[in-house]
N, C-alpha and C positions, 0 to 999 in steps of 0.2 A: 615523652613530652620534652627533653632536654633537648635534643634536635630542634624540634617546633620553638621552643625559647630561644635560640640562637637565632634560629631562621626570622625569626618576627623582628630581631636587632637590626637585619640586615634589607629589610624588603625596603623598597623605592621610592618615592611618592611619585613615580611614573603613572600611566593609565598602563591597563593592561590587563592581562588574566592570568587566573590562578589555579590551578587546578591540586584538588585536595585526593588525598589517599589510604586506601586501609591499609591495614597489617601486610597483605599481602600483597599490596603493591597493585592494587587495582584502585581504577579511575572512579571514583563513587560519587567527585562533583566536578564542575566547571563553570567558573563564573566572569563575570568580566571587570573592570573595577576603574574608575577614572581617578584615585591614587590608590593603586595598592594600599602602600603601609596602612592606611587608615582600615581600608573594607577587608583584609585579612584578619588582623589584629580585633575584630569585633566578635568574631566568631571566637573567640579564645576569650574573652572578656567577661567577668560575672553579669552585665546586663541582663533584662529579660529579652529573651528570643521566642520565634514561634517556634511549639512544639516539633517539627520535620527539621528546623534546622537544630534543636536542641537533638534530636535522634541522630544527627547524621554529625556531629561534633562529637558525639562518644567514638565514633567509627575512623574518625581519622587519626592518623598514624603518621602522616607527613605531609605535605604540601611543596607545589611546582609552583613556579609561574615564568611567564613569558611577556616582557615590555614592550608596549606597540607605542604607533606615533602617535595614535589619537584613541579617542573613547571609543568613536566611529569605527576605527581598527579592530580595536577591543570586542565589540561587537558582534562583527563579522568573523574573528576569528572565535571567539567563543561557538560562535554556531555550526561553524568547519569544526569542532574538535567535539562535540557533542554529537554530531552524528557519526563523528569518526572511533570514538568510545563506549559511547550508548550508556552516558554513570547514572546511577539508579537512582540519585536523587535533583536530578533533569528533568526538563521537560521535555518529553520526547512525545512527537505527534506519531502516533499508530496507524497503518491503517485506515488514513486520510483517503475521503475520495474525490475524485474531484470532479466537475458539474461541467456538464455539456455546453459547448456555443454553437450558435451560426456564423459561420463566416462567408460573407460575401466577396468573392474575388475580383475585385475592382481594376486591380492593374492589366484584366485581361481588355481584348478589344470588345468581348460578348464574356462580361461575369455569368460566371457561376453559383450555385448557394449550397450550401455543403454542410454538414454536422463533424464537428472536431473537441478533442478534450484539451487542446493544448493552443495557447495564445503566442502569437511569434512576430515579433517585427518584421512582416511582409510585405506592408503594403495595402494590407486587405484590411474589411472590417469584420468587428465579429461581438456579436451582441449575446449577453447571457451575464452570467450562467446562467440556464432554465433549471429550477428544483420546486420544491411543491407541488408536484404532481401534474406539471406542464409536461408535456413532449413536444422534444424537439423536431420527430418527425412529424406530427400533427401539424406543428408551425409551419414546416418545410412544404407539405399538404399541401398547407392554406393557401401559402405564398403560390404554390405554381397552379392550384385552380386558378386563384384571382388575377393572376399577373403573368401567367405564361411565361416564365423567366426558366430556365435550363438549371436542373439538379442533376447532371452529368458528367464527368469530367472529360468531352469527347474534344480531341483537338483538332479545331477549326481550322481550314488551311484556306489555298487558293479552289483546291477543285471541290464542289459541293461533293457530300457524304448521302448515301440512302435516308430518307427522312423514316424516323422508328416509328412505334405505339404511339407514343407520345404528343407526336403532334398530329398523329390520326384521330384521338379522340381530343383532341384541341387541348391541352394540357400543356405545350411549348409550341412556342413561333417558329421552332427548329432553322436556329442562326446557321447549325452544319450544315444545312441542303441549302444555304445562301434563301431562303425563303423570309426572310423577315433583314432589311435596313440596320447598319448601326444606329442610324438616328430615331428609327421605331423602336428597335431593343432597349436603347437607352432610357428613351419615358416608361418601358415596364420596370427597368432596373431602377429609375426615380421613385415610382408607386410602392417596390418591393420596400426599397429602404425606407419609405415612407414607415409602413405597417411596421417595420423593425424595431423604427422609432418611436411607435403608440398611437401612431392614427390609424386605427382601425373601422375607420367609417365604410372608405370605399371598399376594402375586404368584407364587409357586413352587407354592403348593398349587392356585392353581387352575389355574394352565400345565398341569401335569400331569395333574388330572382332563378336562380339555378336549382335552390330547393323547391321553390314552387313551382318553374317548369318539371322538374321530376318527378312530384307529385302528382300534375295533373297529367302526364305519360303512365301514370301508373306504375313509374320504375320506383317503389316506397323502398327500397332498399338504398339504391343512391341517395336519395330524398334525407333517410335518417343520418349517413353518412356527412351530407353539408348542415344537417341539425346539427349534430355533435361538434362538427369544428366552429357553431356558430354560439354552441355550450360554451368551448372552450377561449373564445374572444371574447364573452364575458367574464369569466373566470380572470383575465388576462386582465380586462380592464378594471373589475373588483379590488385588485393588486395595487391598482392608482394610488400612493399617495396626492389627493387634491393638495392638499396646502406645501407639498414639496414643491421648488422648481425641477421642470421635468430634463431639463438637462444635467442634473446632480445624479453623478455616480459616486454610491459612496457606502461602505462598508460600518455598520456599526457593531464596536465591541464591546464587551461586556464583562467584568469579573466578579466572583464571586466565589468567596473562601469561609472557613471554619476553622481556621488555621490548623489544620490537618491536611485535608485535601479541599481540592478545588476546583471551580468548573469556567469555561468562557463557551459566553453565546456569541454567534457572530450574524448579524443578521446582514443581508444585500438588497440594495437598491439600486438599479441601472434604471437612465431616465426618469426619472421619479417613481417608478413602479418598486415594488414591495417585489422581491425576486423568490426570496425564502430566506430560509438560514438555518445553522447546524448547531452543536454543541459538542464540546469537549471535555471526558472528565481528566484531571490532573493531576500530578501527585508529585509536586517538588516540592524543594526546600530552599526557598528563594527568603533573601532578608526582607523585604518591602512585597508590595501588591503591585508597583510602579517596576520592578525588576522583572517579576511574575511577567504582566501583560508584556512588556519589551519583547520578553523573551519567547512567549507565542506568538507575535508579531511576525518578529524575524523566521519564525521558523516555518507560518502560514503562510507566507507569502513567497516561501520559497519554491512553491506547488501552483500556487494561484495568482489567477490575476489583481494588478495591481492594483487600485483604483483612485482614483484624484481625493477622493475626501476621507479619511476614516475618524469615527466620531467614536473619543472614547471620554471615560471617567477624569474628572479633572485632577489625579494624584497622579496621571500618567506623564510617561517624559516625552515632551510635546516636541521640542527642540530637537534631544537627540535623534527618534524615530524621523523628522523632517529631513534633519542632514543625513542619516541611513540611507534612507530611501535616493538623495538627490546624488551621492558619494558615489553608491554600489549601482545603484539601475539609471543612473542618469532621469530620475521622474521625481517631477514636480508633485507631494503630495501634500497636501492641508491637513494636518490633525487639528482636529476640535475637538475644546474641550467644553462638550455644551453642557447650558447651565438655564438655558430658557429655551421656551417656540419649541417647533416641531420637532426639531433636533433631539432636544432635549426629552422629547416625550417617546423617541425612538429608543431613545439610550435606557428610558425607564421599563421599557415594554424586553429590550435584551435582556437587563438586568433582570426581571422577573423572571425571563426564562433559565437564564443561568445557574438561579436560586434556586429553582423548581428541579433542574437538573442536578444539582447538585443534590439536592436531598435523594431524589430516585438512586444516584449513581455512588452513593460512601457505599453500600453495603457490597454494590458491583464491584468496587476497587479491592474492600476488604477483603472479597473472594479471591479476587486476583491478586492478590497479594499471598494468600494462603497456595492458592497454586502455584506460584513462582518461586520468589523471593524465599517466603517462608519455607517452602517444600525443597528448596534447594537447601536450606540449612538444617530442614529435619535430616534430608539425607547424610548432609556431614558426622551428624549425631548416628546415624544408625547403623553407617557402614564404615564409622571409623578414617573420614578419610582427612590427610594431613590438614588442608585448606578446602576453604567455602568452593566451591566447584561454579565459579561465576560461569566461566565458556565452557559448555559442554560438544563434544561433537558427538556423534554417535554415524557409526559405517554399518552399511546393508550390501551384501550380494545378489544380482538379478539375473539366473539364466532357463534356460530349458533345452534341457539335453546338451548340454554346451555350448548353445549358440548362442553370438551374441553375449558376452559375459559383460555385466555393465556393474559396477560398484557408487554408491552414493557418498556424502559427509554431508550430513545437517547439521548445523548449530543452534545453541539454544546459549542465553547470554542471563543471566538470572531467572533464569526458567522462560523464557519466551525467544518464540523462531524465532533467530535472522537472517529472513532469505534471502538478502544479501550474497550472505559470507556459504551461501550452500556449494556444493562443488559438485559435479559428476566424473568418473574417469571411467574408460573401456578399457577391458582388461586385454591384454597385450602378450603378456609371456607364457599365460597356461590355454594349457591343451586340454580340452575335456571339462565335464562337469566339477571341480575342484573348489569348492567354495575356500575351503581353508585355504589354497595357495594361490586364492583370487582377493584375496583377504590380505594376506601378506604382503602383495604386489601394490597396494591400494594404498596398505599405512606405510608402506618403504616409502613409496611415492609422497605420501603427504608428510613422511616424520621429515624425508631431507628437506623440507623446505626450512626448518628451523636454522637457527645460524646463516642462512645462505641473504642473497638480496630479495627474496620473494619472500620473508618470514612478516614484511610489513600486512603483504593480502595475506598471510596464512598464519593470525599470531598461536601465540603457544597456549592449546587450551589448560584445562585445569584436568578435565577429568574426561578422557573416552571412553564410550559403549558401545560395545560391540552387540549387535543381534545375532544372540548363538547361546549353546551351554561352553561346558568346561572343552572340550576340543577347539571352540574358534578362538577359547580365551587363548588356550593355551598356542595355539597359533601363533597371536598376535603379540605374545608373553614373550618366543620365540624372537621377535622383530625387533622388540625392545632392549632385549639384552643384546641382539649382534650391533644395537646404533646407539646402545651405553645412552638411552634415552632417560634421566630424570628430571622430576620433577612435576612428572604428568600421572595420574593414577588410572588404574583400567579395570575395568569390571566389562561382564555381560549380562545378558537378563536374557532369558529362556522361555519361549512363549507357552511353552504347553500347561507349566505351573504358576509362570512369572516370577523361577526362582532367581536373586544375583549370585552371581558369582564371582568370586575378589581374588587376589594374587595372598592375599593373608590366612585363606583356608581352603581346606578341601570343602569342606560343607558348604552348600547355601546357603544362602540368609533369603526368611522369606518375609518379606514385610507386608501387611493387613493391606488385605485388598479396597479397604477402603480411606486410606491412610494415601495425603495428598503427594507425598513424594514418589511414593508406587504409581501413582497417576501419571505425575510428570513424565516419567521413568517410560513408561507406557507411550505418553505424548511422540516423545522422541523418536523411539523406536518406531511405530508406527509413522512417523514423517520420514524416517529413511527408509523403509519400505514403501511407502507412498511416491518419494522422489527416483527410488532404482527402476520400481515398476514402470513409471511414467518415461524414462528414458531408454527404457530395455525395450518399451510398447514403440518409442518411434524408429528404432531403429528396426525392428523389424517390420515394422507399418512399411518402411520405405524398401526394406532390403531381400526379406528373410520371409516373407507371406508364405507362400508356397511349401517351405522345405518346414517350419510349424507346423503346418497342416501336417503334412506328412509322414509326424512322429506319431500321429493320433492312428491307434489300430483302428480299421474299419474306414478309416478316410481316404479314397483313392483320388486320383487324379479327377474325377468326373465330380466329385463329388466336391473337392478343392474350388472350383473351376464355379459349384453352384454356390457354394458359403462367398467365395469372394465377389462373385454377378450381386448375391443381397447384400454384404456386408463393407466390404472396400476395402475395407483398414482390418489388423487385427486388434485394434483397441476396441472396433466396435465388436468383435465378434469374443472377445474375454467379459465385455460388458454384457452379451448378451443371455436373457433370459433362453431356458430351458424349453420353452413354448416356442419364442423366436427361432432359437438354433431349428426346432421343428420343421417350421415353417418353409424353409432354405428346400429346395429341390431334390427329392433322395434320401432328404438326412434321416426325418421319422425323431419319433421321440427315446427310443431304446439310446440311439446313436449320437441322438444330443447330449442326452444324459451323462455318455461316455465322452462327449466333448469338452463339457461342464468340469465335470468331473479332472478331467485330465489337467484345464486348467488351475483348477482351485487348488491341487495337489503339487503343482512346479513352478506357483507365484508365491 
């Protein structure tokens, strides 16, 4: 604490960010602050605090900071060093997905209409997200029954192209056979964007005249098919808010805390329609609820699209979030902080959900917290290791009969991937089936990166795992002493007992198999075999089919030749069942068996 008391003498009244430390010198927060001295100094202060930042003030050991020119600054870089660290009492978005558009390519002479996840300053437009149980290809359907508009990407030149299906069963005006006008395509590409926009009239009338000609053809299977997309325009129009204006695109959020953990609902409205919306559950240690929200903001939007209005809680920072947005993306954005009308009733209906999620989602966190966090510090407890084991990697060997030798690194950063920071390497120096000197070759490779200028992407874990018993430790035991490697501890875990094994004894250590650190343990390992396998599969998918086969007794050339006519790939035929492998021309069931067999034995 002597340190931290000097340091508090000294800090700034700049804006900027700070970033705090444990014991061992790991990142565990990052905040942003428009004066220092003040928002440092609070955390050290008898005040009352929320309980996560009252937890996360025991754990620090020291503190950084870095002065920027503005809060805006602050910010931004806060958010760059949060995903650059990953500290544990951030708010870090998981696992985010993100929601379909249409884009309609307008810059063309004859657009197109296309389904994409990603929004880009092009030119084009592009309506969505779709979530709630809309399809995007339903939409795309609808659009090119009703309006004959091209979902192709075929380039249109001077000399006309073969006209497809397509415009054989009247579904496009096929602009590529020059069969249709730009000034005729144009009013279907008006119509299209019409529907995009929520007038779904003319789309309706002609669903209908089309299903009832179907109907009375007796084709009732087409018939049901323009029912359902005429289900689905209802559905679409259900979504109306009436009392919004239909030109308001605008995202509303939501917080909602216990002051332990916490949730944000986000709900979307494009053109006045009701789009859907998500939910998040949280688990920082933020001063304020106003910092909380900022800080999901910045980090949602760094995935998704942006949208002209976002309506949140009025403790929110309405200002700052404005000039964010206008500084970093050049976009005019409106926060509101609504307080009556519509608006207001949206913000309560998030709210409610955020509440509701949040009650389902404390006991989700608390598990998760028990699998990670906590299991990473039982571990330290059980195997005696110097420090908490924040970065884990753990290395796998993948070969079969020596082909092909392929080595993995997973990480795990307080007990959860980051698949990120995962690595692959093809093993290069050894000859033959040698796992241990395929192993060697793997951590030579990954320890020189320490010290050197690559140690930024490859920093220094805490603690590697080997998959193996006492031989691969000892191996890799080997690698450590010739590269005077400390600081990093090494164990393995052995599948057939799930015993570890430590550089501190001959013995195993075997920890209860239902004991969450052994889980984790397990986690890991099982992701760098999941990751060697998948890279060992494509290279021989591309390279090595044949001479595979060929290790397999009873598998000849004729019989190579039938597995690959059904199968293609060797990843489908490792995937496949024992009945399948049958199936295949020749093979017979004795012989699959023994193909089965072979692989389950050398994966």
């Amino acid at each position: 604490m002597d340190v931290i008391r000097e340091k508090l003498k000294l800090l700034p009244e700049n804006p900027g960010v700070y970033i705090m430390l444990d014991k061992y010198a790991n990142v565990i927060y990052v905040g942003k602050a428009r004066i220092l001295k003040n928002r440092v100094r609070q955390y050290f202060h008898n005040s009352p605090k929320p309980e996560k930042v009252m937890k996360m003030v025991e754990n620090i050991a020291n503190f950084n900071y870095i002065i920027t020119n503005s809060e805006i600054d602050a910010l931004a870089l806060e958010n760059n060093l949060i995903k650059k660290y990953k500290p544990k009492y951030n708010i870090l978005l998981k696992d985010d997905k993100t929601y379909p558009y249409i884009k309609a390519n307008i810059k063309e002479e004859f657009p197109n209409f296309s389904i994409t996840r990603k929004v880009k300053k092009d030119g084009a437009k592009y309506y969505g997200p779709f979530m709630g149980g809309i399809s995007c290809k339903d939409i795309l359907d609808t659009i090119q029954l009703s309006f004959n508009v091209r979902l192709c990407h075929t380039q249109i030149t001077d000399k006309p192209k073969r006209e497809c299906l397509n415009c054989h069963i009247a579904r496009c005006t096929a602009p590529c056979a020059h069969l249709v006008t730009k000034e005729e395509y144009a009013v279907q590409v008006k119509k299209a964007l019409a529907f995009l926009d929520g007038n779904y009239k003319d789309a309706e009338q002609l669903l209908k005249a089309k299903m009832f000609k179907a109907a009375e053809g007796e084709n009732f299977e087409l018939a049901l098919d323009y029912k359902s997309k005429l289900e689905m325009l209802s559905k679409l129009e259900a979504k109306r808010i009436t009392s919004l204006n239909r030109f308001i695109d605008a995202d509303i959020i939501a917080y909602a805390t216990n002051n332990l953990y916490s949730a944000v609902n986000v709900l979307v409205t494009r053109k006045g329609i009701m789009q859907g919306g998500n939910s998040f559950a949280l688990d920082e240690a933020h001063m304020s609820d106003a910092e909380a929200v900022t800080a999901f903001i910045v980090q949602y939007y760094t995935n998704h699209e942006i949208p002209s209005e976002i309506i949140v809680e009025d403790f929110c920072e309405k200002q700052l979030i404005e000039n964010y947005f206008k500084e970093r993306f050049d976009k005019s954005v409106e926060v509101t902080l609504a307080k009556q009308g519509v608006k207001y009733k949206l913000l309560q209906m998030a709210a409610k959900n955020a509440h509701e999620y949040l009650e389902k989602s404390v006991d989700k966190i608390k598990h998760r917290d028990d699998m990670t966090v906590n299991a990473c510090a039982r571990l330290k407890e059980l195997l005696n290791l110097q420090k908490y084991p924040r970065r884990m990697e753990c290395y796998d060997i993948s070969n079969i009969s020596g082909v092909d030798k392929v080595g993995s690194m997973v990480v795990f950063i307080d007990g959860e991937a980051d698949r990120n920071s995962y690595r692959r390497f093809k093993i290069k120096t050894v000859e033959g089936a040698n796992d241990f000197a395929s192993l060697q070759e793997v951590l030579t490779r990954r320890l020189s990166k320490l010290g050197s200028d690559e140690e930024e992407k490859f920093p220094k874990p805490d603690l590697i795992i080997i998959d193996g018993g006492k031989g691969q430790l000892s191996a890799v035991k080997s690698i450590f002493y010739d590269m005077k490697i400390e600081g990093i501890e090494l164990i393995s875990l052995a599948k057939r007992e799930e015993e570890v094994f430590t550089l501190d004894s001959d013995e195993s250590i075997k920890i209860p198999h239902r004991d969450f650190s052994l889980k984790m343990l397990q986690r890991i390992r099982d992701e760098a075999h999941r990751f060697a396998i998948t890279y060992f599969r494509n290279l021989h998918s591309k390279n090595n089919l044949q001479s595979v086969l060929s290790e397999i007794e009873g598998v000849g050339k004729v019989k190579r030749i039938a597995l690959m006519k059904k199968f293609g790939t060797l990843d489908k035929i490792i995937g496949a069942s024992v009945e399948e492998l049958a199936s295949a021309e020749g093979i017979g069931e004795k012989l699959a068996l023994t193909i089965k067999n072979y692989f389950e034995e050398n994966l």
